[in-house]
N, C-alpha and C positions, 0 to 999 in steps of 0.2 A: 368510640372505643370498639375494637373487635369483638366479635359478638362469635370466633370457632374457638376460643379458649374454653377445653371442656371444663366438666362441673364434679369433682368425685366426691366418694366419702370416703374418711380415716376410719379403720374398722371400731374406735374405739366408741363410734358415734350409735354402733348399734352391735356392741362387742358379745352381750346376751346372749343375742337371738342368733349371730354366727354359730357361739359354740352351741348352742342346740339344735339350732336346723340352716348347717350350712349353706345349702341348695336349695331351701324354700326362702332363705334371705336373701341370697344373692339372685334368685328371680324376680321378688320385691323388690328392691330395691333397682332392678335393673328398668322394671314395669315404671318405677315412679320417673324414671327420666337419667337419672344417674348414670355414666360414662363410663367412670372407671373407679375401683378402691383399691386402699392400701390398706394393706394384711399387716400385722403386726407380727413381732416375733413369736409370741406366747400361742399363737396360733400357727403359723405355717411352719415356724421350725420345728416342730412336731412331726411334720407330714414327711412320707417318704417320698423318693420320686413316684412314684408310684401314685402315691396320692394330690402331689403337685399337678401329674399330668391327666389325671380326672375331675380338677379343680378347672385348670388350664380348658380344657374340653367343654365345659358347662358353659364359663364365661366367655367363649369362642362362640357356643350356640346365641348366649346372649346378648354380643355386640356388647361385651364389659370388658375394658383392660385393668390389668396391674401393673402402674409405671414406676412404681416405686414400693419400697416394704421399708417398714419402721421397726429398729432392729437394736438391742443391746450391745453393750461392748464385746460381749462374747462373739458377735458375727463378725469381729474387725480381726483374728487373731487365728492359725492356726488350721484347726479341723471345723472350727465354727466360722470360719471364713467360706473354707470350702466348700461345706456346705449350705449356705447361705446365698453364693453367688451358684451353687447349682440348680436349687429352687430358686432363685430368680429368676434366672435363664427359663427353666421352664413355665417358669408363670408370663413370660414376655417384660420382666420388671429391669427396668436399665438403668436403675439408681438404687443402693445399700443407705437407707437415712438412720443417722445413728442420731439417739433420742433423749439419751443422757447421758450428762456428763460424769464426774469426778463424786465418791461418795463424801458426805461431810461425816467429820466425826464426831466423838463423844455421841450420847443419849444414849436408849437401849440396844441400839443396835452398833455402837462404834467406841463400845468399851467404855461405856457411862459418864456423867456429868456433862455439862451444858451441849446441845449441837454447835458446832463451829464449823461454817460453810466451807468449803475446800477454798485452800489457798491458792494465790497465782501461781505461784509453782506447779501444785496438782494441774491447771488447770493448761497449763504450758506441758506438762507429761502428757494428760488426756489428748490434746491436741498433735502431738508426737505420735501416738499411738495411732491415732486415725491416718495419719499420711505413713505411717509404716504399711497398711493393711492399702495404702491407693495406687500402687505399680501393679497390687495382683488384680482390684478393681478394674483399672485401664484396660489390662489385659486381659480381660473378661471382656470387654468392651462397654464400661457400666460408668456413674458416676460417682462418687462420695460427697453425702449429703451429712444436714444435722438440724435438726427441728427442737427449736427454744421450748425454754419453757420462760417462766418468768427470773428466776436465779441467774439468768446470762447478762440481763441487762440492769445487774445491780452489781456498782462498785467495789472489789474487793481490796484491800489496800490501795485503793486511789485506781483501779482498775478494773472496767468491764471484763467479764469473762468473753461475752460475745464481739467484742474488740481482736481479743489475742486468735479467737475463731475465726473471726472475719480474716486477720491478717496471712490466715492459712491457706494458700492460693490452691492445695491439696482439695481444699470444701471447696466444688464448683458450683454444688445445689444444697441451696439452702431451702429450707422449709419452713420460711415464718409463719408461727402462732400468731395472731395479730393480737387475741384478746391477753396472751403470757406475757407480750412484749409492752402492752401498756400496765397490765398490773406490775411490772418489772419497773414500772417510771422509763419504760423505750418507746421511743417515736419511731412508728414504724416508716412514715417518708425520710427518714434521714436515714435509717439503718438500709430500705431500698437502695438508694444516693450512695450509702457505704461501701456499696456490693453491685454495681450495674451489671447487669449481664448476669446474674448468679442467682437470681431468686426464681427456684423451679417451681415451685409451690409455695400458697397464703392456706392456711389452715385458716378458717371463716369461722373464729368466734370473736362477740366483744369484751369488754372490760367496763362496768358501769356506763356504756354508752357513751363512751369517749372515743369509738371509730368512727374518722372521718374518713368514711368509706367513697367519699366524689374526691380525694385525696389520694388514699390510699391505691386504691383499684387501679389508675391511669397509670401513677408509677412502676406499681407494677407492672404492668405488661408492656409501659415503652421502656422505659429506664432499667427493670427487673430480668426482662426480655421472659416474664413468666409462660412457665407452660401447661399450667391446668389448676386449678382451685381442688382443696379439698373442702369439704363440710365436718366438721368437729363439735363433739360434746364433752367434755373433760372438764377437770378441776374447776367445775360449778359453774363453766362459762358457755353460753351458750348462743342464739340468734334469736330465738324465737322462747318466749316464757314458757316453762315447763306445765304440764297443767297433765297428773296421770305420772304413768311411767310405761307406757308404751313408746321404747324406742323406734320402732317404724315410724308411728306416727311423729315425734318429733323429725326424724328424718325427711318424710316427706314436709310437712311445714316449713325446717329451714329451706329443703329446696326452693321453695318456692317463693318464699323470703325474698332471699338472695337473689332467684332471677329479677325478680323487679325490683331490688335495688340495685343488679349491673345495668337495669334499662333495655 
């Protein structure tokens, strides 16, 4: 297995300690061995140029890239297009990974009584939406991405959501969650297999230990033709047991994880 496929982190892995001490995290986190991260919306689309290319400057002194931002629907449309593909550009980031889909409705937030997952149709508009926002992408010279959660890879009227996304030749980098995709009941060697050529990123969480990671990993980077790992802590899933709530420190542990589980 090639051993130059870098190793990053999803900001969400140590989202904390970004918004409090931006530049004492990203030199930790640079120190601990870490390549490159990806900045979330709720953070960089905040910033001005201005503050992009002081961001841009620090991670320059640090030998840290941003190859990608994980970004709301708003970045796919309009004035939040625009700007969204201008701080990338400044950050060096050449992929827009959009992060969720289609909202469901009913409960409190969707006009009351039961949730009801978004339908295929929503989920065939969501899809629409993304390749409307991918000629201005191109011509940025960027990719269009979409990073699962576990809701993709469960059937809705007899249909994957991440099926009708897969079939969007618009998404060329996908961003699979590994640990989303098996709480989803998705095999992530078939979903690789689904999409050859197209898996730019594995976000590196499990799912009750059901990653068959001497599996997974090879596909990826022959069949996936992957181009860097993220390290991720979200929605309870994780690499390494939590023990504390020091994000750094977990940070550093899954690193270190993971390099000797790639070998």
């Amino acid at each position: 297995m090639a051993k130059t496929i870098p190793i990053g982190l999803q900001q969400t892995a140590v989202g904390r300690n970004l918004q409090q001490d931006l530049q004492g995290t990203l030199r930790a986190v640079a120190k601990m061995g870490y390549e490159n991260v990806e900045f979330s919306a709720n953070t960089f689309m905040t910033w001005t140029p201005d503050k992009a290319k002081e961001v841009r400057s620090l991670m320059d002194g640090l030998n840290l890239r941003c190859h990608s931002t994980h970004n709301e629907i708003v970045s796919f449309s309009g004035d939040g297009l625009s700007k969204a593909i201008e701080l990338n550009q400044i950050l060096g980031s050449t992929t827009l990974v959009s992060v969720r889909g289609p909202a469901p409705t009913g409960g409190a937030r969707g006009g009351g009584g039961p949730v009801v997952p978004p339908t295929v149709d929503a989920w065939k508009r969501f899809s629409g939406q993304l390749s409307q926002a991918a000629d201005r992408i191109r011509g940025a010279k960027m990719t269009l991405g979409f990073h699962n959660h576990d809701i993709e890879f469960k059937a809705v009227e007899g249909t994957r959501p991440m099926d009708i996304l897969a079939a969007n030749k618009d998404i060329t980098s996908f961003h699979l969650n590994i640990g989303l995709c098996l709480k989803g009941g998705g095999d992530p060697v078939a979903f690789i297999k689904q999409c050859p050529g197209r898996i730019q990123a594995l976000l590196i969480q499990d799912f009750e230990s059901q990653a068959k990671w001497k599996e997974i990993l090879p596909a990826a980077e022959r069949i996936g033709k992957l181009q860097f790992y993220l390290i991720q802590r979200t929605d309870g899933l994780f690499l390494v047991e939590r023990q504390g709530d020091d994000l750094l420190d977990f940070a550093q542990k899954d690193l270190e994880y993971f390099r000797k589980l790639r070998g």
